[in-house]
C-alpha positions as CSV (number, residue, x, y, z in Angstrom):
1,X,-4.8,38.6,-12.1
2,X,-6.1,38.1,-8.3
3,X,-3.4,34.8,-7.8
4,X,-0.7,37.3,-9.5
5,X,-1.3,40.0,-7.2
6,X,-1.6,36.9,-3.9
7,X,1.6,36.1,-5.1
8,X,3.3,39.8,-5.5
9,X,2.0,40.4,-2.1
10,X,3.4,36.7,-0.7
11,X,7.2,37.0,-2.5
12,X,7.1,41.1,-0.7
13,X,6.5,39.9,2.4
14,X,9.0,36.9,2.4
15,X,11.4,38.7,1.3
16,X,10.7,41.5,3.7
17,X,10.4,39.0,6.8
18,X,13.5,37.0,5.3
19,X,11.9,34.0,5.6
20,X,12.8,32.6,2.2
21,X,15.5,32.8,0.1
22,X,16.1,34.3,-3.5
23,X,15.7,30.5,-4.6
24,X,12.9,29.7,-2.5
25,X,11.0,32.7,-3.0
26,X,11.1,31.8,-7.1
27,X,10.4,27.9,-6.5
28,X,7.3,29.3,-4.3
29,X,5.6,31.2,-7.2
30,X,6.9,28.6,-9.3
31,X,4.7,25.8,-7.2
32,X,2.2,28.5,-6.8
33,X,1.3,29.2,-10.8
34,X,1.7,25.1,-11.1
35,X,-0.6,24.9,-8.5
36,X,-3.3,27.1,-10.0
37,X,-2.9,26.0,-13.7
38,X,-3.4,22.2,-12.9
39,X,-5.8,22.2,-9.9
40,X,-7.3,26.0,-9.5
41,X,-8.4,28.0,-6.8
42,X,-9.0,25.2,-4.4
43,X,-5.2,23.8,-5.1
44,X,-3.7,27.2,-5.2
45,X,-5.4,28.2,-2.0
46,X,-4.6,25.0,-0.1
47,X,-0.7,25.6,-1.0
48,X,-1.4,28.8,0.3
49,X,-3.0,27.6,3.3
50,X,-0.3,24.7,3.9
51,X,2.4,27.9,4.0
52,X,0.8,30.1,6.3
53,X,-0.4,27.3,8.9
54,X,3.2,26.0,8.8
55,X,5.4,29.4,9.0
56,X,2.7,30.3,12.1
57,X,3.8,27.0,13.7
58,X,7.8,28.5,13.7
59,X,6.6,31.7,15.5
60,X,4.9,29.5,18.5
61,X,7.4,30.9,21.4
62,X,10.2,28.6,21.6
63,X,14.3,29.4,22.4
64,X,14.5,30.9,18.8
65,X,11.8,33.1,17.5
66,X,13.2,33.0,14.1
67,X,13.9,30.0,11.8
68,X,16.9,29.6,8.9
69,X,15.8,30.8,5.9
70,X,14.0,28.1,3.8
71,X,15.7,27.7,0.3
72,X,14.0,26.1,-2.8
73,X,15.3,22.6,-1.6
74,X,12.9,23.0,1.5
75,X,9.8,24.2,-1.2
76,X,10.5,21.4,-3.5
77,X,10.8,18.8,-0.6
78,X,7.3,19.5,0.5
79,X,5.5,20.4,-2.3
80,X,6.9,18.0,-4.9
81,X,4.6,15.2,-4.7
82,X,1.7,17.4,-4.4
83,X,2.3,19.1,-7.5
84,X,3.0,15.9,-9.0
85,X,0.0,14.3,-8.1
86,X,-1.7,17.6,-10.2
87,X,0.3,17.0,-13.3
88,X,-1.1,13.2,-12.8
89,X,-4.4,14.9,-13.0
90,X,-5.2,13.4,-9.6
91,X,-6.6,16.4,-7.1
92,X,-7.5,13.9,-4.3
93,X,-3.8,12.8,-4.6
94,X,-2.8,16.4,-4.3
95,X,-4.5,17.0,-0.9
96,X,-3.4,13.8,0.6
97,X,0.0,14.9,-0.3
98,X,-0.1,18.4,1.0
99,X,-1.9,16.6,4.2
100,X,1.2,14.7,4.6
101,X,3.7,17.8,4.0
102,X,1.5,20.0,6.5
103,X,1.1,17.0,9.2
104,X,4.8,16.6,9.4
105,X,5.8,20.0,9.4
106,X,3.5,20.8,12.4
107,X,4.8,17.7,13.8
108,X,8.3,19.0,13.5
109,X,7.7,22.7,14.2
110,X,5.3,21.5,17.3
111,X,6.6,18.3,18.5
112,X,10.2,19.7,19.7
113,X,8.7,21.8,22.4
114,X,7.4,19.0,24.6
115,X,8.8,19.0,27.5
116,X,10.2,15.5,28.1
117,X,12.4,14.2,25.4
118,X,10.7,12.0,22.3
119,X,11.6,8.0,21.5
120,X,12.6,6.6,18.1
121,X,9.6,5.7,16.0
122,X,11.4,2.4,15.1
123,X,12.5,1.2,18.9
124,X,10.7,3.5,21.3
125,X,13.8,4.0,22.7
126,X,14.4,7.5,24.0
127,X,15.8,10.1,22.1
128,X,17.4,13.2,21.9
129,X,15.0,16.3,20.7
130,X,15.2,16.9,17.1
131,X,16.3,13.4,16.1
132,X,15.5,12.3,13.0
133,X,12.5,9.5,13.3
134,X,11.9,10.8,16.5
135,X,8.1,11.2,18.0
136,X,6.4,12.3,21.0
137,X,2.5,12.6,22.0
138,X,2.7,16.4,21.5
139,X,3.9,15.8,17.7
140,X,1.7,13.6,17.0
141,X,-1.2,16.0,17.9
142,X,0.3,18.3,15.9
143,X,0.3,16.0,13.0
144,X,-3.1,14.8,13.6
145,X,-4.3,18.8,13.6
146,X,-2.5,19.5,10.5
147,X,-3.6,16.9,8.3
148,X,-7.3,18.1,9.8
149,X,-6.6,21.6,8.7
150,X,-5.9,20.0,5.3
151,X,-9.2,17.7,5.6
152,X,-11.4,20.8,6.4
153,X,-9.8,22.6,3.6
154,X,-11.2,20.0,1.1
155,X,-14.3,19.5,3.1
156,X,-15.3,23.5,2.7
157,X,-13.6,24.3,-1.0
158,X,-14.5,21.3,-2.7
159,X,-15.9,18.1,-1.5
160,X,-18.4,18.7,1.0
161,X,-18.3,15.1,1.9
162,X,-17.2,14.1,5.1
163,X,-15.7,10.6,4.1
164,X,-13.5,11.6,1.9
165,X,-12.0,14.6,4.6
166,X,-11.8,12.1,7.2
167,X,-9.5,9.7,4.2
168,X,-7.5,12.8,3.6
169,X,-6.8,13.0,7.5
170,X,-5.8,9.6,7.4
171,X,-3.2,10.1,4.4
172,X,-2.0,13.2,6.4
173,X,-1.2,11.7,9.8
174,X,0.1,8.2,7.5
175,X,2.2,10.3,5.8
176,X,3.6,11.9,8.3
177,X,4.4,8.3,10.1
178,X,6.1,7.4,7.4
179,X,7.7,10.7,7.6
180,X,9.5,9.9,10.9
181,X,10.1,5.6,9.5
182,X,12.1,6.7,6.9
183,X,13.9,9.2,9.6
184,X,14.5,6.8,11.6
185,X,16.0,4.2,8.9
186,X,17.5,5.7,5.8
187,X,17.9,9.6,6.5
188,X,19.8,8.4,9.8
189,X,22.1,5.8,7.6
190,X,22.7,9.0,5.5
191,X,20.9,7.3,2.0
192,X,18.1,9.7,2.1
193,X,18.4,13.3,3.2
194,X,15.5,15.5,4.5
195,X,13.8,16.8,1.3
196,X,13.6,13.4,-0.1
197,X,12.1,12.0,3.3
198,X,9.7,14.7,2.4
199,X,9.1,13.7,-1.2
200,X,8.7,10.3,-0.4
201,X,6.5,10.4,2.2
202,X,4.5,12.6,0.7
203,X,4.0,10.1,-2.1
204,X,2.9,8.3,0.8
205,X,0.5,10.2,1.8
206,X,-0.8,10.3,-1.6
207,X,-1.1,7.0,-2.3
208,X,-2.9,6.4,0.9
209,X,-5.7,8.8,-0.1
210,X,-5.9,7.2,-3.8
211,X,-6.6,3.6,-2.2
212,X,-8.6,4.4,0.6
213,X,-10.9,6.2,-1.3
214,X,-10.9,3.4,-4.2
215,X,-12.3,1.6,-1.5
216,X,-14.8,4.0,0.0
C-alpha cells in the first residue's frame, strides 16, 4: 500500500509540474510496480532515487528553467535494461544499469553548462554544445557523481560492502562512456536514435557490473 500511495503522490505531482506526459506518467508506474515486484524496496527506491536526482539536475539555472515534457519513450529508454536485468533475476545488473542511466543523464543535464564548448568522444575534436557523443570535464564529473549517488544507494540499502559500490561506480561512469561512443557513431549516422543509445548502453553498464564483480 505504502509504494501505491509513493506512486499516487509521484503521478500528482508530475502531472501537476507537467513534467511527464500522459504516456510517460503510465510507463513510470508501470516501471515503478515492475520495479518493486522483481527487486523490492531497495529497487523501487533506487528508481525513485534515479528520478528525483535526475529531474533536480534540469532545474540547475541554465537559459531554460523548464525541460520538454518526457514521454514514455524517454522512461523506457532509461529504465529498460534495468528492469530487464530484474526480470533476469539479476539485482547487481539492475544497479549497474540504473548507474549507467543516472550517470549519463547528469552528464547530459550537467555537462551542457560548461562554459567552453565540449570535443567529440571519438576524435577530441571540438564540438558544438549538445552534440551527440560530445564530452567535456564538467560532464564527466557529473557522470562520475551520478553513478556514485547510485554506488551509495547500494552501499546503504543493501550491500554494505564497499567493493561492490565502488564496481557499480565503475559500470555507471562505463556506461555512460559508452553512452556518448555510440553518440558519436551510430545515433550521429542516424542507425540508432536516443532511447536506444540509452537501452544499449545501459546494457553496458550492466554487463560491466556482472563481470567485474565475477571477478571480485
Amino acid at each position: 500500500m505504502a509504494v501505491l500511495a509513493v506512486l499516487m503522490g509521484f503521478s500528482l505531482f508530475v502531472n501537476y509540474a507537467k513534467v511527464l506526459s500522459l504516456t510517460g506518467i503510465i510507463t513510470a508506474n508501470i516501471v515503478g510496480i515492475l520495479g518493486f515486484l522483481l527487486g523490492g524496496i531497495a529497487a523501487f527506491a533506487t528508481l525513485l532515487l534515479f528520478y528525483i536526482a535526475g529531474e533536480s539536475a534540469t532545474r540547475i539555472p541554465k537559459k531554460s528553467s523548464r525541460h520538454e515534457q518526457r514521454t514514455h519513450s524517454n522512461i523506457i529508454g532509461n529504465c529498460a535494461a534495468a528492469i530487464l536485468s530484474l526480470a533476469l533475476g539479476s539485482a547487481f545488473g539492475f544497479f549497474g544499469a540504473i548507474s549507467s542511466a543516472l550517470a549519463d543523464t547528469l552528464s547530459s543535464e550537467i555537462g551542457i553548462l560548461s562554459k567552453g564548448n565540449p570535443v567529440l568522444i571519438t576524435t577530441l575534436r571540438e564540438a558544438e554544445k549538445g552534440t551527440d557523443g560530445a564530452i567535456s570535464p564538467l560532464g564527466l564529473a557529473a557522470a562520475m557523481i551520478g553513478a556514485a549517488i547510485i554506488g551509495a544507494a547500494y552501499y546503504f540499502m543493501l550491500g554494505n560492502n564497499a567493493t561492490m559500490s565502488i564496481i557499480i561506480i565503475i559500470a555507471g561512469f562505463l556506461g555512460s562512456i559508452m553512452d556518448s561512443v555510440l553518440g558519436a557513431t551510430l545515433q550521429a549516422r542516424g542507425v540508432l536514435d536516443n532511447n536506444t543509445v540509452n537501452i544499449a548502453a545501459n546494457l553496458f553498464g550492466a554487463a560491466i557490473a556482472l563481470g567485474l564483480a565475477a571477478l571480485a
